[in-house]
C-alpha positions as CSV (number, residue, x, y, z in Angstrom):
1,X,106.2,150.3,-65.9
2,X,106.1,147.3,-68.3
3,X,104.9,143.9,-66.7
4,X,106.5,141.0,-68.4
5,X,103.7,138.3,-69.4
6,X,105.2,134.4,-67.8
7,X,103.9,131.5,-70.4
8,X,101.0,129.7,-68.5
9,X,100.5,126.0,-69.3
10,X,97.2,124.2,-68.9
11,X,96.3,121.3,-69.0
12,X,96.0,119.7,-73.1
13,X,93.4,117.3,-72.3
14,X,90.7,118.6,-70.2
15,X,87.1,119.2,-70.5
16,X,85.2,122.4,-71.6
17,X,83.7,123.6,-68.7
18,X,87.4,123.5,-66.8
19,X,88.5,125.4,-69.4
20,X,86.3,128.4,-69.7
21,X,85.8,128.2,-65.6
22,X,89.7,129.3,-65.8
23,X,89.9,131.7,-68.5
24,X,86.5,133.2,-68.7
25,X,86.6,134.0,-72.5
26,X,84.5,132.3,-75.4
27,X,85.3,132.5,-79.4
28,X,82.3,132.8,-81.1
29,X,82.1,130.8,-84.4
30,X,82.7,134.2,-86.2
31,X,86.4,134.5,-84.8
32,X,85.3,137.4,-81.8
33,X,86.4,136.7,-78.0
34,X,83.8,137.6,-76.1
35,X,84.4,137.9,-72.3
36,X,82.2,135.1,-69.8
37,X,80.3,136.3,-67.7
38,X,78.4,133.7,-65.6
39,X,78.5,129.8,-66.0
40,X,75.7,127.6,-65.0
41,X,76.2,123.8,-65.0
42,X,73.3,121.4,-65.9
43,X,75.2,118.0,-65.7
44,X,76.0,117.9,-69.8
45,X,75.2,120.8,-70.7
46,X,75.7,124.3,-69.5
47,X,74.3,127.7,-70.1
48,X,77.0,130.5,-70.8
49,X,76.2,134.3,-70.3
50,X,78.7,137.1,-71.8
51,X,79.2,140.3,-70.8
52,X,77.6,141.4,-73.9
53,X,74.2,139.8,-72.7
54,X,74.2,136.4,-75.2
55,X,73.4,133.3,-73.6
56,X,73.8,129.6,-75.0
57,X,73.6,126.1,-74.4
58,X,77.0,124.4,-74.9
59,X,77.6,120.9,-74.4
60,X,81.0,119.3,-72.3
61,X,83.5,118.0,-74.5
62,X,87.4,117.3,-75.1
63,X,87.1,118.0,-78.5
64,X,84.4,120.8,-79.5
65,X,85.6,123.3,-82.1
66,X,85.2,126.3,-79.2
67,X,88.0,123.8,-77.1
68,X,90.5,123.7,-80.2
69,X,89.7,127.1,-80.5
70,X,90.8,128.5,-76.8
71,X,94.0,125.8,-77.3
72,X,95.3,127.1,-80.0
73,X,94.5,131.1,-79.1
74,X,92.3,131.2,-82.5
75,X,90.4,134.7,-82.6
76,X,90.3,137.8,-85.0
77,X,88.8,140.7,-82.8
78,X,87.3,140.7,-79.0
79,X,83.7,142.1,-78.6
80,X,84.0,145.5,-78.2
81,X,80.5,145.4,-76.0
82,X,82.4,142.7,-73.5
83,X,85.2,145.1,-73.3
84,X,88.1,142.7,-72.0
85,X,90.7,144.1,-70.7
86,X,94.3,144.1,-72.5
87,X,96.2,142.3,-69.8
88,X,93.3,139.4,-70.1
89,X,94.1,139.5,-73.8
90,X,97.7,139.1,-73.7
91,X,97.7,136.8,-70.7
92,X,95.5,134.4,-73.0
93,X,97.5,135.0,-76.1
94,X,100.7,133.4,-73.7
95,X,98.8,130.5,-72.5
96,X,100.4,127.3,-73.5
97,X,99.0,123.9,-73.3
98,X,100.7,120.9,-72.6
Protein backbone atom coordinates (compact mmCIF):
# COMPACT_ATOMS: atom_id res chain seq x y z
CA UNK A 1 0.00 0.00 0.00
CA UNK A 2 1.86 3.18 -0.95
CA UNK A 3 1.13 6.28 1.28
CA UNK A 4 1.42 9.48 -0.63
CA UNK A 5 3.69 12.10 1.34
CA UNK A 6 1.37 15.87 1.56
CA UNK A 7 4.12 18.93 1.45
CA UNK A 8 4.29 20.28 5.08
CA UNK A 9 5.08 24.08 5.39
CA UNK A 10 6.60 25.51 8.52
CA UNK A 11 7.11 28.37 9.50
CA UNK A 12 10.46 30.43 7.46
CA UNK A 13 11.28 32.50 10.28
CA UNK A 14 11.38 30.80 13.55
CA UNK A 15 13.78 29.96 16.20
CA UNK A 16 15.94 26.84 16.59
CA UNK A 17 14.56 25.20 19.40
CA UNK A 18 10.79 25.32 17.62
CA UNK A 19 12.27 23.86 14.96
CA UNK A 20 13.96 20.69 16.18
CA UNK A 21 11.08 20.46 19.05
CA UNK A 22 8.91 19.70 15.63
CA UNK A 23 11.04 17.58 13.60
CA UNK A 24 13.33 15.87 16.03
CA UNK A 25 16.36 15.53 13.62
CA UNK A 26 19.81 17.34 13.79
CA UNK A 27 22.48 17.66 10.72
CA UNK A 28 25.72 17.36 12.05
CA UNK A 29 28.40 19.63 10.49
CA UNK A 30 29.59 16.51 8.53
CA UNK A 31 26.32 16.29 6.40
CA UNK A 32 24.68 13.00 8.78
CA UNK A 33 20.96 13.36 10.22
CA UNK A 34 21.00 12.10 13.25
CA UNK A 35 17.64 11.46 15.08
CA UNK A 36 16.92 13.78 18.58
CA UNK A 37 16.44 12.24 21.22
CA UNK A 38 15.71 14.46 24.27
CA UNK A 39 15.81 18.43 24.47
CA UNK A 40 16.62 20.31 27.53
CA UNK A 41 16.19 24.13 27.55
CA UNK A 42 18.52 26.36 29.60
CA UNK A 43 17.03 29.90 28.63
CA UNK A 44 19.78 30.51 25.57
CA UNK A 45 21.18 27.63 25.31
CA UNK A 46 20.03 24.05 25.19
CA UNK A 47 21.56 20.70 25.62
CA UNK A 48 20.58 18.17 22.67
CA UNK A 49 20.81 14.30 23.19
CA UNK A 50 20.65 11.86 19.92
CA UNK A 51 19.73 8.55 19.77
CA UNK A 52 23.18 7.66 19.13
CA UNK A 53 24.22 8.88 22.71
CA UNK A 54 26.03 12.60 21.63
CA UNK A 55 25.13 15.43 23.52
CA UNK A 56 25.85 19.24 22.86
CA UNK A 57 25.31 22.61 23.78
CA UNK A 58 23.63 24.68 20.99
CA UNK A 59 22.64 28.12 21.21
CA UNK A 60 18.88 29.67 19.97
CA UNK A 61 19.07 31.39 16.82
CA UNK A 62 17.18 32.38 13.42
CA UNK A 63 20.09 32.04 11.59
CA UNK A 64 22.68 29.22 12.78
CA UNK A 65 24.12 27.07 9.97
CA UNK A 66 22.10 23.80 11.66
CA UNK A 67 18.70 26.17 10.98
CA UNK A 68 19.64 26.84 7.22
CA UNK A 69 20.56 23.37 7.18
CA UNK A 70 16.99 21.72 8.34
CA UNK A 71 15.36 24.66 5.88
CA UNK A 72 16.77 23.73 3.00
CA UNK A 73 16.73 19.57 3.78
CA UNK A 74 20.71 19.70 3.52
CA UNK A 75 22.13 16.11 4.47
CA UNK A 76 24.29 13.28 2.80
CA UNK A 77 23.48 10.15 4.99
CA UNK A 78 21.40 9.55 8.37
CA UNK A 79 23.34 7.94 11.33
CA UNK A 80 22.93 4.56 10.95
CA UNK A 81 23.27 4.14 15.09
CA UNK A 82 20.08 6.66 15.33
CA UNK A 83 18.32 4.46 12.89
CA UNK A 84 15.40 6.90 11.71
CA UNK A 85 12.83 5.60 10.25
CA UNK A 86 12.15 5.98 6.25
CA UNK A 87 8.71 7.64 6.60
CA UNK A 88 10.62 10.39 9.02
CA UNK A 89 13.13 10.74 6.22
CA UNK A 90 10.82 11.35 3.52
CA UNK A 91 8.27 13.29 5.52
CA UNK A 92 11.34 15.74 6.21
CA UNK A 93 12.71 15.66 2.71
CA UNK A 94 8.76 17.16 1.82
CA UNK A 95 8.78 19.84 4.32
CA UNK A 96 8.46 23.14 2.82
CA UNK A 97 9.06 26.49 4.43
CA UNK A 98 7.37 29.51 3.88
Amino acid sequence: MDEKIITRYEKKNQRLFQLIYKIKLWPARSGILHGVKNIESRGNKAVVTTHCGISFVVWDSKNCRSLRWLRNSYYKKPCPKCKIPGWKIDKYSKTGFK
